[in-house]
C-alpha positions in Angstrom: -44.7 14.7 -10.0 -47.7 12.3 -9.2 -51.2 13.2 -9.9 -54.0 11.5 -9.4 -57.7 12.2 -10.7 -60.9 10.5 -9.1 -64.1 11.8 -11.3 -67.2 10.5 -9.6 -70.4 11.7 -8.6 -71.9 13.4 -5.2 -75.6 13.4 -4.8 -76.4 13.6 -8.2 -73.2 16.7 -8.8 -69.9 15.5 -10.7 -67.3 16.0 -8.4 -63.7 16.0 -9.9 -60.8 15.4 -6.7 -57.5 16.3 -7.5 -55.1 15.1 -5.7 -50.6 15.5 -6.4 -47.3 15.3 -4.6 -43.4 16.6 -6.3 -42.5 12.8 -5.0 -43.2 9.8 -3.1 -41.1 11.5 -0.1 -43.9 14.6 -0.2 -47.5 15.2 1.2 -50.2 15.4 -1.1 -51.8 18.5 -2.0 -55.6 19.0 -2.6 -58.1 20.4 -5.0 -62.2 20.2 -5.5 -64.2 21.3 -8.2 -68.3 20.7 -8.2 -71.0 21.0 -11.0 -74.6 21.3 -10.8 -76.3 17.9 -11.6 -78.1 19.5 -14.9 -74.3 20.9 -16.2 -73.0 23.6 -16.6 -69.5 25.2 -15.7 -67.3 23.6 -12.7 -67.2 25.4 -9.9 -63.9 27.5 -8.4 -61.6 24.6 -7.0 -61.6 24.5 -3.2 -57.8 24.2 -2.5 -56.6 22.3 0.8 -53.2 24.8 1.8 -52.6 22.1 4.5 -50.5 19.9 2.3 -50.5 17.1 4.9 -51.8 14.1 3.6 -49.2 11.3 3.4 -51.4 8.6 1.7 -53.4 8.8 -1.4 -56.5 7.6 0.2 -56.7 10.1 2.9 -56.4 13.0 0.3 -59.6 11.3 -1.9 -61.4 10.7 1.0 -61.0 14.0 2.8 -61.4 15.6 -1.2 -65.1 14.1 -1.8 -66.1 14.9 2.2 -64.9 18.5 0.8 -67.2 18.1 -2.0 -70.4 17.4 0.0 -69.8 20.3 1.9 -69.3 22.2 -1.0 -72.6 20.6 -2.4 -74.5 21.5 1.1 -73.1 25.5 0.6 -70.8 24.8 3.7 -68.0 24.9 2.0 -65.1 26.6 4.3 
């Protein structure tokens, strides 16, 4: 198993991207969790069902464009 956690921020929100595979021959899968810029609890992770991204830079970028939706409320 490989996993992989970017913590950054998002317009002044924490944003916390995580991103895993089984093995290097599997896709990585996807998860986003928010928080309000004055604290408080995360939000529900957003969870990508796709499971198609083969490198680890596609899966944080497309996680913290996932989060500034999220941020926006236009989350899908």
């Amino acid at each position: 198993m490989q996993k992989k956690v970017d913590l950054s921020t998002c317009q002044g929100h924490p944003v916390e991207v995580v991103i895993e595979r089984p093995d290097d021959r599997q896709p990585w899968s996807l998860a986003v969790r928010v928080r309000a810029p004055q604290g408080g609890a995360w939000s529900e992770a957003w969870r990508d069902g796709r499971r198609d991204y083969f490198t680890c830079h596609d899966a944080l970028a497309a996680g913290k464009a996932q989060a500034a939706r999220m941020i926006a409320g236009k989350a899908d």
